[in-house]
C-alpha positions in Angstrom: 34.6 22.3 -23.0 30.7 22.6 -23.7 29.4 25.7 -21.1 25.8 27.1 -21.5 26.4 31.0 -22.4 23.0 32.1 -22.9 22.5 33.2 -18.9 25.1 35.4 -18.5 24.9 38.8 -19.7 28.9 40.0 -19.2 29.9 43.6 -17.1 31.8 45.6 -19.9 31.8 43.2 -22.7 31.0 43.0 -26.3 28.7 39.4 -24.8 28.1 38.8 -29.0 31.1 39.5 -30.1 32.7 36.9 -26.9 30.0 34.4 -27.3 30.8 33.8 -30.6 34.5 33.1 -30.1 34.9 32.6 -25.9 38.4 32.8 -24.2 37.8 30.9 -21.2 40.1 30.6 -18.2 40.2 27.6 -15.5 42.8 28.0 -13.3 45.6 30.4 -12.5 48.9 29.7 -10.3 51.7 32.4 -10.0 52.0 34.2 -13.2 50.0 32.4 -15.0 46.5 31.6 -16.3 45.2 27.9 -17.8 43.1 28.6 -20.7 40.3 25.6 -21.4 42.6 24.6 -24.0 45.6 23.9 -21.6 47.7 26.7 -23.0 49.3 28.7 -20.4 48.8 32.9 -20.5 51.1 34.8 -19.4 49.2 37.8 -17.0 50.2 40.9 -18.3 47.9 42.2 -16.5 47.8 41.1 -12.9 44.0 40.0 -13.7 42.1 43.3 -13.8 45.2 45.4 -12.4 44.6 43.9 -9.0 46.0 40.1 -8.4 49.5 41.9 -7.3 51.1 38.7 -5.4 50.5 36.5 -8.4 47.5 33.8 -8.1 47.1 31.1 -6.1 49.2 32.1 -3.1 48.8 29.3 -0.4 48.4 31.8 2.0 45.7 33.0 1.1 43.8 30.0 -0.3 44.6 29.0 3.7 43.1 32.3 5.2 39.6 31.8 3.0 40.0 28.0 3.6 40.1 28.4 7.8 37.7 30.8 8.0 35.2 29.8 6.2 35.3 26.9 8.2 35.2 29.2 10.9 33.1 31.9 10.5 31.3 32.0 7.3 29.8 35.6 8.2 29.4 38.1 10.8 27.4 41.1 11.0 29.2 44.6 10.9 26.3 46.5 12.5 26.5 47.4 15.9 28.2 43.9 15.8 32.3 43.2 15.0 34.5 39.9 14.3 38.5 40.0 15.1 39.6 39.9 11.5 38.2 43.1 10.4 39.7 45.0 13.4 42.9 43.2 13.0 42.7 44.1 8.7 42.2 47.5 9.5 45.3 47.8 11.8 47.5 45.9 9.6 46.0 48.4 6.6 46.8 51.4 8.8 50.6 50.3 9.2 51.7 51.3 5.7 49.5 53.9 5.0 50.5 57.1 5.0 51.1 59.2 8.5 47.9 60.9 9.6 45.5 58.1 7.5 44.8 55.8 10.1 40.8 55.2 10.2 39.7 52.0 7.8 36.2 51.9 6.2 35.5 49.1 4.3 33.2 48.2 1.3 33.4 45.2 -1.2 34.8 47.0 -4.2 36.5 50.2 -5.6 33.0 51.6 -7.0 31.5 51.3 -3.4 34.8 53.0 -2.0 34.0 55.8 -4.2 30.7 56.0 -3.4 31.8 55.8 0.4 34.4 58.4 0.0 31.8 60.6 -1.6 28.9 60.1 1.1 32.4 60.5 4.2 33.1 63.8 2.3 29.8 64.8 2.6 29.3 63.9 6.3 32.2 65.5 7.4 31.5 69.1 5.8 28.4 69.1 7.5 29.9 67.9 10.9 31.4 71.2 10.5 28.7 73.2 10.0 29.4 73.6 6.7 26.6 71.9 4.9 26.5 73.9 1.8 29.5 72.2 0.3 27.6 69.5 -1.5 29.7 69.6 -5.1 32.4 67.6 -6.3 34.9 68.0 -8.9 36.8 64.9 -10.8 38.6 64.9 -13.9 38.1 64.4 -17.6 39.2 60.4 -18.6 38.8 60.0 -14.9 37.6 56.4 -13.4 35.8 55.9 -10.2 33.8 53.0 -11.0 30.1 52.0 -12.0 27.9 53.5 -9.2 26.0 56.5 -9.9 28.5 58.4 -7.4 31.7 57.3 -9.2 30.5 57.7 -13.1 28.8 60.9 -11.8 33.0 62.7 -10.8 34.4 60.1 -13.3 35.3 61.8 -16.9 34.9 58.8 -19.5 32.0 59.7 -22.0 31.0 56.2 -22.6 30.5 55.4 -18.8 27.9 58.3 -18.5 26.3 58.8 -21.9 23.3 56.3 -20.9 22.6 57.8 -17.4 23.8 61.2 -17.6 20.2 62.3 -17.2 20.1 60.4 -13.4 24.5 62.0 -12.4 24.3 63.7 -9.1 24.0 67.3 -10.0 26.7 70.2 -9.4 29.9 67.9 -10.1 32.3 69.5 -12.6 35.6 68.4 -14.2 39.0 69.1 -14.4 40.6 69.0 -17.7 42.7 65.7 -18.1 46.2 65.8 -17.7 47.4 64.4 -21.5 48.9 66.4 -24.5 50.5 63.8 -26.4 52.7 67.5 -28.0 54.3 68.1 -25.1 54.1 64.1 -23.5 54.7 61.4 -26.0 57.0 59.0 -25.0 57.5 60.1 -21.5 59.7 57.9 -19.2 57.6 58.2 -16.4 56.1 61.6 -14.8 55.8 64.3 -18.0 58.1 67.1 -17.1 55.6 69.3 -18.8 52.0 70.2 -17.1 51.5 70.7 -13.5 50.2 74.3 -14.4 46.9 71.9 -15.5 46.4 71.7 -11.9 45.0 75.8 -11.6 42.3 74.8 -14.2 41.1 74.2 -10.3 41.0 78.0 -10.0 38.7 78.7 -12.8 36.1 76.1 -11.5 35.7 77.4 -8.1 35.7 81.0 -9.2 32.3 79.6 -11.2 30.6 77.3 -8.7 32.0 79.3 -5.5 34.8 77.7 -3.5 32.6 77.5 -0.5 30.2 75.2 -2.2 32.7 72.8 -3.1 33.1 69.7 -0.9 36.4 67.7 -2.4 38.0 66.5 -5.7 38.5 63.1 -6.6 41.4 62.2 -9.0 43.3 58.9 -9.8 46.8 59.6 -9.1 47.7 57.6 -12.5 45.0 57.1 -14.8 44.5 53.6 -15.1 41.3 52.3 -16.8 41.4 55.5 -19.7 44.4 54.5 -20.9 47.7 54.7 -18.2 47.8 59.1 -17.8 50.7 59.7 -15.4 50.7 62.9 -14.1 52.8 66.0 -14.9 56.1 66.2 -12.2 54.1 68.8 -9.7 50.5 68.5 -10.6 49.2 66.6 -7.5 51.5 68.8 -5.2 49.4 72.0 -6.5 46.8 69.9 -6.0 47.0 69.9 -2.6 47.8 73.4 -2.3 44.9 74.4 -3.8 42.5 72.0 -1.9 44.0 73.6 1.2 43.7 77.1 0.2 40.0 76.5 0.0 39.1 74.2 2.1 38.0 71.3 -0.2 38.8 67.7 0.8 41.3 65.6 -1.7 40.5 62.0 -2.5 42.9 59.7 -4.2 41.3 56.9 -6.0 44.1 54.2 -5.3 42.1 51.5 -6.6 44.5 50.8 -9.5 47.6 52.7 -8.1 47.5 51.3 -4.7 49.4 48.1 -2.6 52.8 48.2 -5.1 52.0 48.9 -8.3 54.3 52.1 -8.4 57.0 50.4 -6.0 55.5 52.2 -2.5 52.6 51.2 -0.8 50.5 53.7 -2.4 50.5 56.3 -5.0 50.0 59.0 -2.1 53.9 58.2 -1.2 55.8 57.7 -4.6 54.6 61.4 -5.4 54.9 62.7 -1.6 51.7 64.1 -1.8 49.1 63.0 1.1 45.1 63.4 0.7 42.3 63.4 2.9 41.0 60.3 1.5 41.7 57.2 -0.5 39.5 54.9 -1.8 41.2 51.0 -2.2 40.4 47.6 -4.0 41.9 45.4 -6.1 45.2 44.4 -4.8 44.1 45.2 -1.2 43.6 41.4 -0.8 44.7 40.3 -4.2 41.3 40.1 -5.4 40.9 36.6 -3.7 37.2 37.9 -2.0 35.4 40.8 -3.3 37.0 44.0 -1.2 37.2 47.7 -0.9 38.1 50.3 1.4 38.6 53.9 2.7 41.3 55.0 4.2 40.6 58.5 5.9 42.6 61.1 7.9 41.9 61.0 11.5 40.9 64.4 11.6 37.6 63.4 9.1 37.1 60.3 11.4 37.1 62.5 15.0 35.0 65.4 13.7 32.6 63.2 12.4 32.4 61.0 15.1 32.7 64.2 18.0 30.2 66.2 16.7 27.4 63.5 16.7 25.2 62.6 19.9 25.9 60.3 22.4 25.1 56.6 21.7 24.2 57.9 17.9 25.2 56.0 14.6 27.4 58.7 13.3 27.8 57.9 9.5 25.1 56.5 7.9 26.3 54.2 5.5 27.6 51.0 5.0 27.1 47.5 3.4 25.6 43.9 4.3 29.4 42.5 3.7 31.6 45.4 4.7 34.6 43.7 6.3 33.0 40.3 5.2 35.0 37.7 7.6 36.7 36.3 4.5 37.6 39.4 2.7 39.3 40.8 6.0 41.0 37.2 6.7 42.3 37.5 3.0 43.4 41.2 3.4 45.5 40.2 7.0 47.0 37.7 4.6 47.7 39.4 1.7 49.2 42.4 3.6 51.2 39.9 5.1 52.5 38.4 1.7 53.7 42.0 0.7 55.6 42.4 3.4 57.6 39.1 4.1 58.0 38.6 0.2 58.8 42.5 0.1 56.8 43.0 -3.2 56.6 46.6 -2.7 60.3 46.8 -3.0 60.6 44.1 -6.0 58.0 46.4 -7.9 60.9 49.0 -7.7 63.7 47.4 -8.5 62.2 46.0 -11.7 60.4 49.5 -12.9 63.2 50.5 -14.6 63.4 47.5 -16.7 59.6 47.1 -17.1 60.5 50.6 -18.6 63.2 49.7 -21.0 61.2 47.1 -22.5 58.0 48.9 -23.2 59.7 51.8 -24.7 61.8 49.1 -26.9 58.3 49.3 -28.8 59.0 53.1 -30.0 59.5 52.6 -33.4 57.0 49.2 -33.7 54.1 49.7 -36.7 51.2 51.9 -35.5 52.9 52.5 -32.1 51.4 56.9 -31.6 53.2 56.8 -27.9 54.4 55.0 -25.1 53.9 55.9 -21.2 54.8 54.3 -18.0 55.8 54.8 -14.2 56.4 51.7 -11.5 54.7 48.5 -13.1 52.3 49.9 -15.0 52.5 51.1 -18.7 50.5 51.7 -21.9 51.1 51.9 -25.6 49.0 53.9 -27.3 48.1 53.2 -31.0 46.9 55.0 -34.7 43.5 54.1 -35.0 42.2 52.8 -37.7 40.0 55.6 -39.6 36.4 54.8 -38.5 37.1 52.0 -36.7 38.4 52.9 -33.0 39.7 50.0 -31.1 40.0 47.4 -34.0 43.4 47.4 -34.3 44.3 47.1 -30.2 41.6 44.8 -30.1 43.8 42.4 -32.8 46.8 43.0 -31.0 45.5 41.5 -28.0 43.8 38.3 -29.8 47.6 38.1 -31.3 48.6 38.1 -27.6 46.1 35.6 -26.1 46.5 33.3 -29.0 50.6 33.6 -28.3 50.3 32.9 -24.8 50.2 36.7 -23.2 47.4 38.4 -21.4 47.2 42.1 -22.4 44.5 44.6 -21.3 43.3 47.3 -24.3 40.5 50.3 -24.0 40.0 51.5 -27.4 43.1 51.6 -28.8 45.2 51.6 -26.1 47.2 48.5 -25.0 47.3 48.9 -20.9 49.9 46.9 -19.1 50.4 45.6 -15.0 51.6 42.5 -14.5 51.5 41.0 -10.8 54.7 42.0 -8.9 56.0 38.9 -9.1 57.0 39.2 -12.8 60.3 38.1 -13.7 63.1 40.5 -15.7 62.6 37.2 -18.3 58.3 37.7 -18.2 59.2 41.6 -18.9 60.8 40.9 -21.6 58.8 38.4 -23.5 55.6 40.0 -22.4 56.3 43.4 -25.1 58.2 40.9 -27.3 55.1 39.2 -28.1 53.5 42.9 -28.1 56.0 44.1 -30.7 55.3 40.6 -33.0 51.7 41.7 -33.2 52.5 45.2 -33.9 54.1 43.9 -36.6 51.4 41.8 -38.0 48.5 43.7 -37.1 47.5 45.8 -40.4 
């Protein structure tokens, strides 16, 4: 295949290093990509953490198909289309009790960025205007806008604009110490103190200044951090005891990937806000959301005049007739196929494979909870990220698609994975272990 590469400039890609030796992908059906080549890849990583059905579904292929031949667009400004009405309900049925208001965006850095402006809007609907700061996490991901790297915690993502962050945002300390972690079987039993770090920062910035945290449930895109058993509970104790707004980035964690519809349930603990993507439609149309309390929605809304746009915000595509006709669809797939449940049932297995990989070369530790895992590796000395990088050109070259971050292998396959597609996913993992210098 002969494809003109000189256009493009790739989002979060080495584009020379690529360029020079592509991996290109044509097609994709169930569990599987076609490379250019006519190999098929096994997705080990449900695309970027977010085609959960598996590709291809006829279902939704029909819902973009009929609508487009329907309605191709329609404005979300002072104007509406059924779908996104009937999106949001369908959204609201499985989120958790209390969350029931749907804002929608076209991806997981404008849901954070959203999230971050609702926050905002709601403090001063209160008459409490002077809580403008936010706190995230170290390792922390909440996309590419200048909202989400300003609260998100990974160095590389703010070194180049860190003189342009929104000022007064702080960090927790990240929830990892591989001396009291490694090779946790899901939620560390060691850590949740980490959580009154909280303290410390609001005794420096003032408590009444601070508007909300944002943390990922798990941390996905740094490398798979689950959280310590108890960490988000304080959490949400603390947030209360101040007054601050909690927002869950569920971009990664959300629709299945830890067996329950969203993180917010596996651990019992419900926010204020959580920002969604990915496998919200299956990442068949561009999509985001947030999902509010209805407390935030009815101040807002209350304490604004008569006839008045109460939040000003929002996006040119926001509820974008095909993303909302793929959402209704999706949603729909979850729950007649039961996914959510299937995610469960094969967790414990998805676990016994991956930590199979314990005593693999190079392997420094193992973590996983639900359908989502990584395998952290021994660099290389002065060369970070070689050897995970190998491992996953072992993979593709075998047949497997693996995700890595430095040297970190990530896993989360769709939730259609098979016991069989567990198990030769880290098989082919452990052969390049083994062959990897």
């Amino acid at each position: 295949m002969s494809i003109n590469m000189e256009n493009l400039w790739m989002p979060y890609t080495a584009n020379k290093q690529f360029k020079a030796a592509p991996r290109m992908l044509v097609s994709a059906k169930g569990m599987y990509y076609t490379s250019d080549d006519g190999r098929q890849i096994l997705d080990g990583t449900a695309g970027l953490w977010c085609v959960n059905a598996g590709h291809g579904r006829e279902e939704i292929v029909n819902a973009i198909t009929e609508t487009a031949q329907t309605l191709d667009y329609a404005p979300m400004f002072q104007m509406g289309h059924p779908k996104a009405f009937e999106a949001a309900t369908k959204l609201a049925e499985i989120t958790p009790d209390g969350m029931d208001k749907v804002f929608f965006s076209n991806s997981g850095s404008e849901a954070v960025d959203s999230a971050l402006k609702m926050v905002l809007t709601y403090h001063r609907a209160r008459g409490e205007a002077q809580r403008t700061k936010f706190i995230g996490r170290e390792r922390g991901y909440h996309g590419c806008g200048f909202g989400g790297i300003s609260v998100g915690g990974i160095g590389g993502n703010r070194k180049h604009f860190s003189a342009n962050l929104i000022p007064g945002c702080d960090h927790l300390p990240h929830t990892y110490d591989f001396e009291h972690m490694a090779f946790s079987r899901g939620e560390p039993e060691w850590g949740a103190h980490l959580a009154d770090h909280l303290e410390s920062i609001l005794a420096l910035h003032d408590a009444s200044t601070i508007a909300g945290v944002i943390v990922e449930p798990v941390a996905g895109s740094t490398g798979v951090l689950i959280p310590p058993k108890g960490y988000l509970k304080r959490l949400r104790e603390l947030c209360d005891k101040h007054g601050l707004l909690l927002i869950f980035d569920e971009v990664i964690t959300g629709l299945g990937r830890l067996g329950t519809p969203f993180a917010a349930q596996y651990f019992d603990v419900t926010p204020d806000i959580m920002t969604l993507a990915k496998g919200l439609n299956n990442a068949s149309v561009p999509m985001g959301a947030v999902v509010c309390k209805n407390e935030i929605y009815d101040t807002v809304v209350q304490a604004s005049p008569e006839n008045a746009i109460e939040f000003f915000h929002g996006y040119t595509y926001s509820g974008h007739p095909l993303a909302a006709a793929t959402a209704c669809a999706t949603l729909d797939v979850y729950k007649n196929d039961q996914l959510f449940e299937r995610a469960a049932r094969l967790s414990p297995h998805f676990e016994n494979e991956i930590h199979q990989l314990k005593d693999e070369p190079h392997v420094k530790d193992i973590r996983n909870l639900g359908l989502v895992g990584g395998i952290e590796l021994v660099s290389r000395e002065g060369e970070v990220g070689a050897r995970a990088y190998e491992v996953f050109l072992h993979c593709f070259n075998q047949g497997v698609l693996v995700r890595y971050t430095g040297d970190i292998l990530a896993f989360s396959p769709p939730l259609i994975i098979s016991e069989e597609e567990i198990t030769r996913l880290f098989s082919t993992v452990a052969e390049a272990l083994r062959l990897v210098k």
